[in-house]
N, C-alpha and C positions, 0 to 999 in steps of 0.2 A: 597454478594450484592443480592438483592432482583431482580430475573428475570426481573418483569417488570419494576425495575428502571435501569437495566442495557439494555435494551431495546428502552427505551424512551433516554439514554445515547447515543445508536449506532444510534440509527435513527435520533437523532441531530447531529451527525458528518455527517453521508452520506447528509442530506439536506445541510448544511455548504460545503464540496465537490462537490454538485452538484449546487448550488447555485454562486460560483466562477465564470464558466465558462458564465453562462446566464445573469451576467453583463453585457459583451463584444458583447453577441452574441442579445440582445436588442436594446443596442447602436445603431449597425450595421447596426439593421434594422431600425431605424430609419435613418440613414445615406441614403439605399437603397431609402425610402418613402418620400425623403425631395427633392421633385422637386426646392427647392429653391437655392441647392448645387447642380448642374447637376456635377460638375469636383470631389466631394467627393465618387458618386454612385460604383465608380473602387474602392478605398479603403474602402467601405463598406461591398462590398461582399468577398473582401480578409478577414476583419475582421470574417466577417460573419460566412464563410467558414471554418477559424481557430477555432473560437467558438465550431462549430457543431464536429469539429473532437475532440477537447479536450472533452466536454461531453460525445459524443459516446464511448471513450477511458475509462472515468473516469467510468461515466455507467456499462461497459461490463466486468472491472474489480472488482467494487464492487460487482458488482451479483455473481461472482464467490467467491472475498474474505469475504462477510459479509452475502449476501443471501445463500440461500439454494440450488444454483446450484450446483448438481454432491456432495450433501454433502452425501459420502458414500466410504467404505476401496477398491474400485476399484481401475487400475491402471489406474493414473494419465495420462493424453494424455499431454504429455512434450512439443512437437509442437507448441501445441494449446496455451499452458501457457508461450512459450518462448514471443506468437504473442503479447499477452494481454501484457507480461512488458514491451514491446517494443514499442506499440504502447501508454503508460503509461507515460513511460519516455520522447515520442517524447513530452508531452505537458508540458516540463519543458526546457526551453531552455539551464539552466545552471548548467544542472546536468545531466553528461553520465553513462548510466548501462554496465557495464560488467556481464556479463550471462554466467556459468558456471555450465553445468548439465550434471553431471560426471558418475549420476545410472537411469534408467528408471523405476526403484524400488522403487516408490512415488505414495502414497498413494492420492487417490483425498481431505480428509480430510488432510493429511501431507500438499498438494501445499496449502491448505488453510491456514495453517499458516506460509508459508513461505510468503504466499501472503502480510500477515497483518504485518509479520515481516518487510516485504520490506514498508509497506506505514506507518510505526515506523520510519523507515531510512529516507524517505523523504528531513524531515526538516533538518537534520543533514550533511546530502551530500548534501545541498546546494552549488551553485559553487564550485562542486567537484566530487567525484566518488561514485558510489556504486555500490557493488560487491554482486552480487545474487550465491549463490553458494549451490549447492545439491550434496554430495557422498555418499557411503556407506565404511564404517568400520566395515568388519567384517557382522556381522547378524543385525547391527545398521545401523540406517538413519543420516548424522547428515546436517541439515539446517543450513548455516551462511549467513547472511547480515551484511555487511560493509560498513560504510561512511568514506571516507576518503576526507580531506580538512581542508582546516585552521577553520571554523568554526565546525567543526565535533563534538560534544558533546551531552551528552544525560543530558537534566534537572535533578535536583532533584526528581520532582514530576512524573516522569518518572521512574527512577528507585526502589522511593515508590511504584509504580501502579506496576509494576514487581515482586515486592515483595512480593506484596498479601495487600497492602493497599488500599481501598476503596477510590476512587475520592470525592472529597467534594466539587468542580466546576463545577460538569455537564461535558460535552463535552469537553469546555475549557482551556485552557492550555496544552493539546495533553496526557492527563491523562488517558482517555477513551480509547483507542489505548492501549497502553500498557496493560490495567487490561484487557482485550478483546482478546487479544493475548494472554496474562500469561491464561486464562479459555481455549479456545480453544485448548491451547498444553496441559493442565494438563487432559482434557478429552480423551484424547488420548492417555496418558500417555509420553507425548514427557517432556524432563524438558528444560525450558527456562532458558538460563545466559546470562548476559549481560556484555560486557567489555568495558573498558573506558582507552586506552592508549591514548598518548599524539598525538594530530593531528586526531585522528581516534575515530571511536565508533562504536563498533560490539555487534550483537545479535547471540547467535548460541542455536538451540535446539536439542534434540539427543533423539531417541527413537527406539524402535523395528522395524525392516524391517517387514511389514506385507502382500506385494504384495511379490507375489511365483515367 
């Protein structure tokens, strides 16, 4: 795909991601500003408040998984990236992350695509689980994400974009995600596979350990 259509592709999905949240958090303020509801002003700024935290979450994680934050073979501050899924997940009510980081042998460009691997997962652990998990085997890294839940599956058009086929929707349909993750592992040599048991849907990439 053409850079800059694969480009104008990711930066329709982060406006779309960030866009969600400023729904709510609009509303809100108009709930605040409406002297004509004085008893609505208390669930306004609840609203308000929840808004500004999902944004700042969704925010502070795309910089990391899509910008160019710390894009380089450094090691990874594991810490820092446990904060960001956690405070990630908290703006999903009905989807809990189990966090599981086994090596501190993760490369700043590796948590990047563990990152996008995990906002792959999203849709699929819907009311349900997913499981973030980093080890090392051997001189190998190997990255998995897992949704597990009665809806847990991964599209057709998902496992095409995995594949190496080119999105023909733009952003939509959750196309763009996948072929953005399948680029970003194959630059760095990680290989991306995807599994689709019954109940579940897991992504796992496996590459060179390159942090000493």
């Amino acid at each position: 795909m053409e850079s800059s259509k694969l480009a104008s592709y990711v930066a329709s999905r982060i406006c779309h991601d960030i866009a969600s949240p400023l729904t709510p958090l609009m509303q809100s303020l108009e709930l605040l500003f409406d002297d004509s509801m004085p008893a609505m002003k208390v669930e306004g700024e609840k609203a308000l408040r929840m808004a500004v935290a999902t944004l700042d979450a969704k925010l502070k994680f795309l910089r990391f998984a899509i910008g160019s934050q710390q894009l380089n073979d450094e090691q990874a501050n594991v810490n820092e990236a446990r904060v960001l899924f956690e405070r990630l997940f908290d703006t999903y009510s009905k989807i809990r992350l189990e966090w599981t980081m086994e090596t501190h042998r993760i490369s700043n460009r590796q948590l990047r695509v563990l990152m996008n691997m995990t906002l792959m997962m999203i849709e699929p652990a819907a009311h349900g689980v997913c499981r973030v998990t980093a080890r090392q085997e051997g001189e190998e890294l190997v990255l998995d994400v897992e949704a597990l839940g009665r809806f847990a599956n991964l599209k057709p058009e998902v496992l095409e974009a995995l594949g190496g086929a080119e999105p023909t929707g733009g952003w939509g349909g959750g196309a763009i995600q996948p072929y953005f993750t399948r680029v970003l592992a194959e630059e760095i040599g990680m290989k991306l596979v995807a599994r689709t048991p019954q109940g579940a849907a897991g992504l796992e990439a496996r590459g060179a350990v390159v942090v000493p």
